[in-house]
C-alpha positions, 0 to 999 in steps of 0.5 A: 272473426274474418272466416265467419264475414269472409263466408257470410259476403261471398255466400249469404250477401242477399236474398238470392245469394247462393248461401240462402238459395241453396241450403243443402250446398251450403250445410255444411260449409263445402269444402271447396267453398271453405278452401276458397275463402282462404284463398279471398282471404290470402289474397287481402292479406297479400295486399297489406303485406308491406305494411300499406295497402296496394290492390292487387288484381284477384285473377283466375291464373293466381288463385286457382295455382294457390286454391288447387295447389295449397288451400284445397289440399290444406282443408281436405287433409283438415277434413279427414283429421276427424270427418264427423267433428269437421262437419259439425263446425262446418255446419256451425259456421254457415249458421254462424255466417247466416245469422251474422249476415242477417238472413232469416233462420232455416224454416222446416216445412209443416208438412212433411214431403213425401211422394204419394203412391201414384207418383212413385209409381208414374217416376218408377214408369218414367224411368223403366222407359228412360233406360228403355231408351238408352238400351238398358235393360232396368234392374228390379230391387234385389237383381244387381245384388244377386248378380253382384254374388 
């Protein structure tokens, strides 16, 4: 289908595309990328809309009136019929367009990622001074809920 190709040359076109370079933007499938697909492809469609192809010029004033006004509302009120089965075809979809666009699949590292004790506590050091010198006084766990009460 069209919406499985659209997503596949705008995000996973090669190596470097944002799609590939940039797995946890892209699965799922943003909103705002999926509103902009239909944006692309009313657009194409417009071009055949006599009948016979005219190129028409795709340009920032058009699509951002048609993604902000029509295409972005349409996907996030689609979105809030059901969040969770929506995410999940969304998620089916940059797979979909993924394998259509030749990518490799996803590889998991073998090694879970953790951060040793010692790093953890030299960022929780980098951070108590960062707010040091943005004249903030940084909150010890439990603090800013006991404040909050």
């Amino acid at each position: 289908p069209i919406l499985f190709d659209a997503i596949g040359r705008a995000f996973f076109y090669n190596k470097s595309a944002p799609g590939l370079a940039f797995p946890e933007r892209f699965n799922p499938i943003p909103v705002p990328a999926l509103a902009f697909i239909f944006t692309v492809i009313e657009h194409c469609l417009n071009e055949w809309s006599t009948g016979s192809y005219k190129a028409l010029i795709f340009n920032e004033t058009e699509a951002s009136v048609r993604y902000h006004e029509h295409h972005l509302p349409a996907v996030k009120q689609w979105t809030e019929i059901s969040p969770d089965l929506t995410t999940v075809l969304r998620k089916a979809w940059y797979m979909k367009a993924r394998k259509q666009m030749g990518a490799a699949s996803l590889r998991t590292p073998a090694v879970p990622l953790k951060l040793s004790d010692s790093a953890r506590d030299l960022a929780y050091e980098e951070m108590k001074a960062m707010a040091m010198a943005l004249d903030e006084e940084p909150q010890a766990e439990g603090e800013a809920e006991e404040e909050a009460e």
